[in-house]
C-alpha positions as CSV (number, residue, x, y, z in Angstrom):
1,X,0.0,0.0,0.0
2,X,1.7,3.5,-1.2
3,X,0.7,6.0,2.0
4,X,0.9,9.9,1.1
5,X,0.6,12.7,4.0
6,X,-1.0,15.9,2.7
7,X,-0.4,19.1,4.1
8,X,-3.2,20.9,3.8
9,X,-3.3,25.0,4.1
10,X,-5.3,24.9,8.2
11,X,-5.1,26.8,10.7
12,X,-2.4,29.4,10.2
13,X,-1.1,28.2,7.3
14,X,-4.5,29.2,5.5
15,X,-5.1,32.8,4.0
16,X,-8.3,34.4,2.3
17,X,-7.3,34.1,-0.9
18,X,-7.0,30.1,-1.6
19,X,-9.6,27.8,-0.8
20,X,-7.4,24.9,0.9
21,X,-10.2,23.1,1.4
22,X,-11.6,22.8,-2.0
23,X,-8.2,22.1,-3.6
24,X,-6.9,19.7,-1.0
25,X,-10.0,17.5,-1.4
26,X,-9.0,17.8,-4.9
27,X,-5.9,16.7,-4.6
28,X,-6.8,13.6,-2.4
29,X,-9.1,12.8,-4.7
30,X,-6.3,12.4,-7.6
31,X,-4.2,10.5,-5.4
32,X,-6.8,7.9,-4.2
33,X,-7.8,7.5,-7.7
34,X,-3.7,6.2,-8.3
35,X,-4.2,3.8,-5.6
36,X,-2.9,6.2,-2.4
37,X,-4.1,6.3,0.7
38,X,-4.2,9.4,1.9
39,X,-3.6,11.5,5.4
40,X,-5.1,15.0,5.6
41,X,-3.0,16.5,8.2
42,X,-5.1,19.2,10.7
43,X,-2.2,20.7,11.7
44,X,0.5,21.4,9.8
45,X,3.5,22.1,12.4
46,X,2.3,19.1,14.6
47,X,2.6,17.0,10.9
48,X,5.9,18.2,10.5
49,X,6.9,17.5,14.0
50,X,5.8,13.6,13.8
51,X,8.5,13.7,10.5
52,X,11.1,14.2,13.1
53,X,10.9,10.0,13.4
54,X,11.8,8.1,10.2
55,X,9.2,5.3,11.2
56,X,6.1,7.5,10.8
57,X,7.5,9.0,7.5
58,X,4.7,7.9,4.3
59,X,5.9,7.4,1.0
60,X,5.1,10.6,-0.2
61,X,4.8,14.0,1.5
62,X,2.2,16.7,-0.8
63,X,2.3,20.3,0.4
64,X,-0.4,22.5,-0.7
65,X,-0.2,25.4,2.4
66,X,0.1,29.3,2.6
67,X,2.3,31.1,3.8
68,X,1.4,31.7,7.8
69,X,-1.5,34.6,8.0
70,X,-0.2,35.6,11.7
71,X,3.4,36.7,9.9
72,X,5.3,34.0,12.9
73,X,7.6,31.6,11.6
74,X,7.6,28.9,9.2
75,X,7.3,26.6,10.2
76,X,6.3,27.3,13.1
77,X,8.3,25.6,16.0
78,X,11.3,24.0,15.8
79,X,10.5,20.5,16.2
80,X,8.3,21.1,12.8
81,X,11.7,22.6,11.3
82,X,13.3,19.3,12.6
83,X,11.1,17.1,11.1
84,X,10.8,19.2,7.3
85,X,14.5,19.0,7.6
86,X,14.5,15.2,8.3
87,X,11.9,14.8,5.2
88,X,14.2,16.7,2.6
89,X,17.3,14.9,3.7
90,X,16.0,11.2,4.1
91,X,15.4,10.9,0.2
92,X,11.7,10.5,0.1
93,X,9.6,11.8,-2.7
94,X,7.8,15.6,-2.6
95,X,4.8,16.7,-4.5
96,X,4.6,20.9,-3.9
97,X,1.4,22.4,-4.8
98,X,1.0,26.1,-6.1
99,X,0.8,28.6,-2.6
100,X,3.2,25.8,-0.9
101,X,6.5,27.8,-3.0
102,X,5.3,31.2,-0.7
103,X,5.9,28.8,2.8
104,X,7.9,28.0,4.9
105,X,10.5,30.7,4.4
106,X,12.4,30.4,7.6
107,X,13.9,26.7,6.9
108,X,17.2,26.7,4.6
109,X,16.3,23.5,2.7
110,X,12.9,24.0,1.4
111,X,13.9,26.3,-1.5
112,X,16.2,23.5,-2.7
113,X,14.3,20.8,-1.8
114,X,11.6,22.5,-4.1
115,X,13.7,23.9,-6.9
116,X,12.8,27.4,-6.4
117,X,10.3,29.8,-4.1
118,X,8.3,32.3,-5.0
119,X,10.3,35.8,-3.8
120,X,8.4,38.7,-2.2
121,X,8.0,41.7,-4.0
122,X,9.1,40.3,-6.6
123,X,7.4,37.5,-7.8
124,X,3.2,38.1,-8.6
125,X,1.0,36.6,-10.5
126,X,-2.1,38.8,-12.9
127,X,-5.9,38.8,-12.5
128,X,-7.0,35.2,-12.0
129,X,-8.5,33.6,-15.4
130,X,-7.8,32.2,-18.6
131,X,-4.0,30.6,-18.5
132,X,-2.3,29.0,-21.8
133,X,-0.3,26.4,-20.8
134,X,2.6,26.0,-22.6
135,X,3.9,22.3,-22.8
136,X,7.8,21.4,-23.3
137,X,10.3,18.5,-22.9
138,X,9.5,14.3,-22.7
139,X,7.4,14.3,-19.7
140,X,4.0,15.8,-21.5
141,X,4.6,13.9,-24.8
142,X,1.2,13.3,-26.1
143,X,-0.5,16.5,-24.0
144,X,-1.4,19.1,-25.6
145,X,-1.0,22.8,-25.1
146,X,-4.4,24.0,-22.6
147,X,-6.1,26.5,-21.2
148,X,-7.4,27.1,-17.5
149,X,-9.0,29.1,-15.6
150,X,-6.2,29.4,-12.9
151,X,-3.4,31.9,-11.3
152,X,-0.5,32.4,-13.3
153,X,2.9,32.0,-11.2
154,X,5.3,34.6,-12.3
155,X,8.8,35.5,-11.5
156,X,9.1,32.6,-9.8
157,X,13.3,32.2,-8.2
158,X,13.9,28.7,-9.9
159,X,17.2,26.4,-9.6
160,X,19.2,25.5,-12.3
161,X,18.8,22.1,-11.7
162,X,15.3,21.8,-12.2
163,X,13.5,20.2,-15.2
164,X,10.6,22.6,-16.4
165,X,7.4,21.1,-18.0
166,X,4.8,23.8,-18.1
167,X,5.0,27.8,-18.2
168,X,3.2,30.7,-19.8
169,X,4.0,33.9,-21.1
170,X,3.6,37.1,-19.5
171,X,5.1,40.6,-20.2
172,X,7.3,38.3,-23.5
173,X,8.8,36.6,-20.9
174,X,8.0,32.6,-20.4
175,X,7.4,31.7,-16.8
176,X,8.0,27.9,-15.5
177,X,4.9,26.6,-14.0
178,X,5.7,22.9,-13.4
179,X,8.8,21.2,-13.2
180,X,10.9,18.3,-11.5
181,X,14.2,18.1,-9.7
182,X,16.3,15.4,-8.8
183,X,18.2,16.5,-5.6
184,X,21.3,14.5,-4.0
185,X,21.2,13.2,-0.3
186,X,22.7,11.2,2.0
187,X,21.2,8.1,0.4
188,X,21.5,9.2,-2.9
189,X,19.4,11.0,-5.0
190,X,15.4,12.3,-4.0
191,X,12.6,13.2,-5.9
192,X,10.4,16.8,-6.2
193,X,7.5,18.0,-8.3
194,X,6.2,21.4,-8.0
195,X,3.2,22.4,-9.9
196,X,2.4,26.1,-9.3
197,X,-1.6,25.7,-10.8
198,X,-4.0,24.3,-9.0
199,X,-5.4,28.2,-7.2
200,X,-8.8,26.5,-7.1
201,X,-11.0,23.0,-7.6
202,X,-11.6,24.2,-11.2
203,X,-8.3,23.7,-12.2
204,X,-8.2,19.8,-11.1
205,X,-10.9,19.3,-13.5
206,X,-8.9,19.8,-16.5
207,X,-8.2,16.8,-17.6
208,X,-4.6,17.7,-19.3
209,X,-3.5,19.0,-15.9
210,X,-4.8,15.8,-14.3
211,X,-3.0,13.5,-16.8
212,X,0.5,16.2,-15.9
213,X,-0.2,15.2,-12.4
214,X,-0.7,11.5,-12.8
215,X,2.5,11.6,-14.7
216,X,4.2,13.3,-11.5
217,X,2.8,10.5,-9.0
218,X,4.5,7.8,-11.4
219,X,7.7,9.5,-11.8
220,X,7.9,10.4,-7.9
221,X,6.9,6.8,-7.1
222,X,8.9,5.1,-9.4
C-alpha cells in the first residue's frame, strides 16, 4: 500500500485568498484515484513534527499550504523545522502544490528541496482567469497545449537544476509553471515536483493538468 501525507493550508497556514479546502480534497481525490491512501493533516507544524521519526515517515509528502497569516515563523516551531528537515534529507519523494512555494521561508532546505520559491516583492502573479499552458520536454509527450481558468505564477526564483514542464507567457517573458528536480542526499538521489496551478478545484478538473499530475505520481513513485 503507497501512503501519502497531505499538508493541507489549516489553521495558520490558511489565507483568504486560496480555498485549501476545496483544492486539497481535490488533490486527495487524484491521489486515491492512483491507488494512495491518503492522510489530511489538521495541523500542519504538529505534521511536521511527527516527520522528526523516520518510522512515521509515508511514502510521499504533498504540500499545498500558505504562507502563515499571523506573519510568525515557518514553520512554526522547531521540532516542525526538525522534522521538514528530516523529510528533505531522508530521500523521500515531494509533491509541492501552487501557494506551498510562498511557505515556509524560515527553513534553509525547502527552496532547494523545491527547486525554487516564489520571492516577495518580486514575484506576482495577474488577475485570476484564462491561462495558456505552454507544454515542453519528454514528460508531457502526447498533452497538448491547454487553457485554464487558474493563477498564473510569475517570476518565480527557480534552480538550475530543475527540469521545467509547463509555463506561460507574460510581459514576452515565459514563466516555469511545473517542473521536477532530482536532488542528492545522504542516500542518494530524492525526488520533487512542483506544480504552481491548481489556485482552485476548477483547475483539477482539466483533464490535461490531471493527466500532468498523474504523470508526477509515477515519476515520484517510481
Amino acid at each position: 500500500m503507497t501512503t501519502a501525507l497531505l499538508l493541507s493550508g489549516t489553521g495558520r497556514y490558511s489565507d483568504p485568498w486560496h480555498p485549501f479546502a476545496e483544492t486539497s480534497a481535490a488533490a486527495k481525490g487524484l491521489l486515491e484515484d492512483h491507488g494512495i491512501t491518503v492522510e489530511t493533516a489538521d495541523d500542519v507544524d504538529a505534521a511536521l513534527e511527527r516527520l522528526q521519526e523516520p518510522s512515521a515517515w509515508p511514502d510521499l509528502l504533498v504540500v499545498n499550504v500558505g504562507l502563515p497569516r499571523d506573519g510568525g515563523a515557518s514553520p512554526g516551531t522547531d521540532a516542525a523545522s526538525s522534522g521538514l528537515e528530516a523529510w528533505v534529507q531522508g530521500g523521500r519523494p515531494l509533491l509541492a502544490l501552487h501557494s506551498s512555494s510562498t511557505s515556509f521561508t524560515d527553513s534553509e532546505s525547502w527552496e532547494k528541496a523545491l527547486g525554487g520559491r516564489w520571492v516577495r516583492d518580486v514575484s506576482m502573479h495577474p488577475e485570476y482567469g484564462p491561462a495558456h499552458i505552454q507544454l515542453e520536454g519528454s514528460f508531457p509527450v502526447g498533452v497538448p497545449d491547454f487553457t485554464v481558468d487558474d493563477e498564473r505564477y510569475s517570476w518565480l526564483r527557480t534552480s538550475p537544476d530543475v527540469v521545467v514542464h509547463a509555463r506561460h507567457e507574460h510581459e514576452s517573458h515565459l514563466h516555469p509553471l511545473m517542473w521536477s528536480l532530482e536532488r542528492p542526499v545522504e542516500t542518494g538521489v530524492a525526488r520533487s515536483f512542483y506544480d504552481a496551478l491548481g489556485h482552485d478545484a476548477a483547475s483539477y478538473s482539466s483533464p490535461e493538468h490531471r493527466e500532468l499530475l498523474r504523470r508526477a505520481l509515477d515519476w515520484l513513485l517510481a
